[in-house]
C-alpha positions in Angstrom: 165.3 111.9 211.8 163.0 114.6 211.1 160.0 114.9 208.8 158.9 118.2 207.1 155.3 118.6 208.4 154.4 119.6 205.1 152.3 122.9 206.5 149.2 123.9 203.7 150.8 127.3 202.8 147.1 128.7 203.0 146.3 129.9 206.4 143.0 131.1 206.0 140.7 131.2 202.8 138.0 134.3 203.2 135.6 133.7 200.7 137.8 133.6 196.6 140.7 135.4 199.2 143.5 133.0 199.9 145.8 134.3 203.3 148.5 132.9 202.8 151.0 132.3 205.8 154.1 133.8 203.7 152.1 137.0 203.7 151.5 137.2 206.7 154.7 136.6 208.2 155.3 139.7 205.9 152.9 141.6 207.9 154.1 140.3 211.6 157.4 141.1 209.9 156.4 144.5 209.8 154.3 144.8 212.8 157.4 143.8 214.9 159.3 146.4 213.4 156.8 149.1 214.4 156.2 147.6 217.8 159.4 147.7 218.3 160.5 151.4 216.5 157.8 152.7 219.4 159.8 151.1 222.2 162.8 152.8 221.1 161.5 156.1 220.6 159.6 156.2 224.0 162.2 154.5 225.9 165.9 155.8 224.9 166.6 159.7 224.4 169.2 159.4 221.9 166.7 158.6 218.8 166.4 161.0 216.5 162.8 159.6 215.3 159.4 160.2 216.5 156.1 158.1 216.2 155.2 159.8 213.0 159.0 159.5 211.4 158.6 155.8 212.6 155.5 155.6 210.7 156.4 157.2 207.3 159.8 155.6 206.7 157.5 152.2 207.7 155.3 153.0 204.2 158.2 153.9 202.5 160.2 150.7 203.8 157.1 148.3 202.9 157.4 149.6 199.3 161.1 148.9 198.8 160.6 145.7 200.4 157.7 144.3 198.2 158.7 145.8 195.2 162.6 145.4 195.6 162.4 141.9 196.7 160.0 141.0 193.6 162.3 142.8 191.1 165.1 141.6 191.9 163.9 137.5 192.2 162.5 138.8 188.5 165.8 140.1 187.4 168.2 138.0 189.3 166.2 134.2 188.9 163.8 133.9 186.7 164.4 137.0 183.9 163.7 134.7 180.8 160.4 133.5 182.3 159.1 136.7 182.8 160.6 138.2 180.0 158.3 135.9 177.8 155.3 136.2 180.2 155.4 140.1 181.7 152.3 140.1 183.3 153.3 137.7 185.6 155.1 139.7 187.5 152.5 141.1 189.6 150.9 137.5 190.3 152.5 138.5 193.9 150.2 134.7 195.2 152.8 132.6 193.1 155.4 133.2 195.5 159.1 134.3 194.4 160.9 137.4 196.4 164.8 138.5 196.3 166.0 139.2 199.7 169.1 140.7 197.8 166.5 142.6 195.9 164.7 143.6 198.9 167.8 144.6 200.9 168.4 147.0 198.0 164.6 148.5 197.8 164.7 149.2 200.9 167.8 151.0 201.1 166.8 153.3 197.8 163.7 153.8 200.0 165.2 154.9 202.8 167.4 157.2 200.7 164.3 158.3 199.4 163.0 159.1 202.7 166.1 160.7 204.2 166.6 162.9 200.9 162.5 163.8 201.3 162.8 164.8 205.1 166.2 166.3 205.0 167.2 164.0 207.2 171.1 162.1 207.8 171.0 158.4 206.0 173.5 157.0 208.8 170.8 158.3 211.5 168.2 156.5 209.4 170.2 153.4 209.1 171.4 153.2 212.9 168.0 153.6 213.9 166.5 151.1 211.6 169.7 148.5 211.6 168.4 146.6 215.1 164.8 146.2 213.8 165.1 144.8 210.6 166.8 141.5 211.8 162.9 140.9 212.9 161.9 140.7 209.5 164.4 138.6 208.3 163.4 136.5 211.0 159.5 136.1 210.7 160.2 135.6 206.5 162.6 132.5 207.0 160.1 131.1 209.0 157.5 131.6 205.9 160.2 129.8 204.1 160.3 127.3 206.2 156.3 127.0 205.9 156.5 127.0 202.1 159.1 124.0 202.5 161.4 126.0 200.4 165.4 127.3 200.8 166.2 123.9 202.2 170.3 123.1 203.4 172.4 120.7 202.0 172.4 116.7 202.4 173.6 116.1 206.4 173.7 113.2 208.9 173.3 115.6 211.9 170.4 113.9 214.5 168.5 117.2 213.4 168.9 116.5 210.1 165.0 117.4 208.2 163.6 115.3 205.1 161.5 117.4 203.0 159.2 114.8 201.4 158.1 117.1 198.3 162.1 117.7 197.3 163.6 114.3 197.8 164.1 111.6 200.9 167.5 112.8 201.7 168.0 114.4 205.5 168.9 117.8 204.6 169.8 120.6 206.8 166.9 123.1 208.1 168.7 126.1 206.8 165.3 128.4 207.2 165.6 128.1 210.4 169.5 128.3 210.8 168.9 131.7 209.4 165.7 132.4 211.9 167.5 131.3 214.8 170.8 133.3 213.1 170.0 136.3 211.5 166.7 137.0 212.7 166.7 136.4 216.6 170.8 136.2 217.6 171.3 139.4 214.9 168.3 141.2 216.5 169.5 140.8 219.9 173.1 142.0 219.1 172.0 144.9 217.3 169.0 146.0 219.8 171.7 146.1 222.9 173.9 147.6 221.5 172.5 150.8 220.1 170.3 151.2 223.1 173.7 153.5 224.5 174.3 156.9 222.2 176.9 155.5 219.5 178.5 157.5 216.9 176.8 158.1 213.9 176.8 155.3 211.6 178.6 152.7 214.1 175.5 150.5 214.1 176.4 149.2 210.8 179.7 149.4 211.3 180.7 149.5 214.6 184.5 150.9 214.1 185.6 153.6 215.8 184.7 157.0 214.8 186.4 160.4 215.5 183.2 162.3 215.2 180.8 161.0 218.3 176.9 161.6 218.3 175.3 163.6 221.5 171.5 163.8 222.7 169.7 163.3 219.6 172.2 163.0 217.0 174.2 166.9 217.1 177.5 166.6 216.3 180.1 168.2 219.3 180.9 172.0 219.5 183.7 172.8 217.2 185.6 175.6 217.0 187.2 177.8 214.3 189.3 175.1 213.2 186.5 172.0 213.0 188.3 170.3 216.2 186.2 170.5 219.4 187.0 172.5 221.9 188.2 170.9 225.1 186.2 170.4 228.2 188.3 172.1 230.6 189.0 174.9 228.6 187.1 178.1 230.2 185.1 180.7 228.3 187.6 183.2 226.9 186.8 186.8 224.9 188.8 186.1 221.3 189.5 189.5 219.7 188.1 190.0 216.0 189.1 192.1 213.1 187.1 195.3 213.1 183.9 194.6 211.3 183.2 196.2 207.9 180.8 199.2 207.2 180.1 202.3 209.2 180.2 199.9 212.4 184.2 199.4 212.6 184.3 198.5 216.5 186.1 195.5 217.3 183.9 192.7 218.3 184.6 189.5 220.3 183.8 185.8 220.5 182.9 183.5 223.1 184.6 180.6 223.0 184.2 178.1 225.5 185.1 174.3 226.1 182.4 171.7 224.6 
């Protein structure tokens, strides 16, 4: 049977600063992500970022994160507390983040973002999608540092006792999700958008009529909105007469995508 080691949640104390390890798997959280979002764009044509996207939607995604994940465990878990103590709310060393509340900052962030720099959402997302499984990752194991989100009561021979709670051999959910949703989703997610997908099929990977080329144009299409087809040869199409003094007929080029 296993033991809880019971980690001190301060890593480091720097003088009155505390560094505590839950914020800092925040910040290797984050440093993954950017590590990572400069692989992508250095290493596979079809992103439709650049270093400096990368590092502006990174700011923007930090704030939905922090202040999404602290609203929402505000709003969702402990609104009465709060509500009779407001201030507490930005006592950020006490611990206590939503990850239903930061899923949803950072996706109003990255609306934010996409809406600011005229960009698509879905490109956002796609590109985006693969990293953040590395978050979710490093933060469960700051759960599991804090002792905290422990499983249910179990008999398996991997069964963990977490002294502070109780003596009963739970299961070490934190890292059931680590292993889970932080490494397994990562990997799943990273191989498979490193091929050109259609737009928006890295969070939902159904298949889509419209398919994304180079860095993220959508096909040729012609006067109707269907593409043209690839064997099709470049034809003159007649035009009605232009209006004005110019009244010669003109012609369009049409050729297969």
């Amino acid at each position: 049977m296993l033991v809880h080691p019971q980690f001190d949640p301060v890593a480091v104390h720097l003088g009155p600063l505390a560094v505590r390890w839950y914020g800092l798997t925040y910040l290797i959280g984050f440093g993954l992500i950017w590590l990572f979002g400069r692989y992508a764009i250095k290493h596979r044509a079809h992103s439709v970022w650049n270093n400096a996207d990368l590092d502006d939607a990174l700011f923007y995604g930090i704030l939905g994160t922090i202040l999404g994940g602290r609203l929402g465990y505000v709003f969702f878990y402990k609104f009465g507390d709060y509500f009779a103590e407001p201030w507490r709310i930005f006592y950020l060393w006490e611990g206590g983040m939503s990850f239903h509340g930061g899923l949803l900052g950072v996706i109003i962030a990255m609306a934010w973002y996409a809406r600011a720099h005229r960009q698509n959402l879905l490109d956002i997302i796609d590109f985006i999608a693969p990293l953040v499984p590395l978050a979710l990752g490093s933060g469960r194991m700051g759960n599991f540092i804090n002792g905290e989100l422990w499983g249910r009561a179990a008999d398996v021979p991997w069964a963990m006792i977490f002294p502070h709670v109780d003596r009963v051999p739970r299961h070490p959910s934190q890292l059931y999700e680590f292993a889970l949703e932080g490494f397994a989703l990562f990997l799943l997610l990273w191989f498979y958008a490193a091929r050109p997908r259609p737009r928006g099929a890295v969070i939902n990977p159904a298949p889509h009529q419209t398919r994304r080329t180079g860095f993220g144009h959508q096909p040729r299409q012609n006067r109707q909105g269907r593409p043209a087809p690839k064997d099709q040869p470049c034809a003159q199409i007649p035009q009605r007469p232009a209006k004005g003094r110019n009244r010669q007929p003109q012609a369009e080029l049409r050729c297969g995508a």
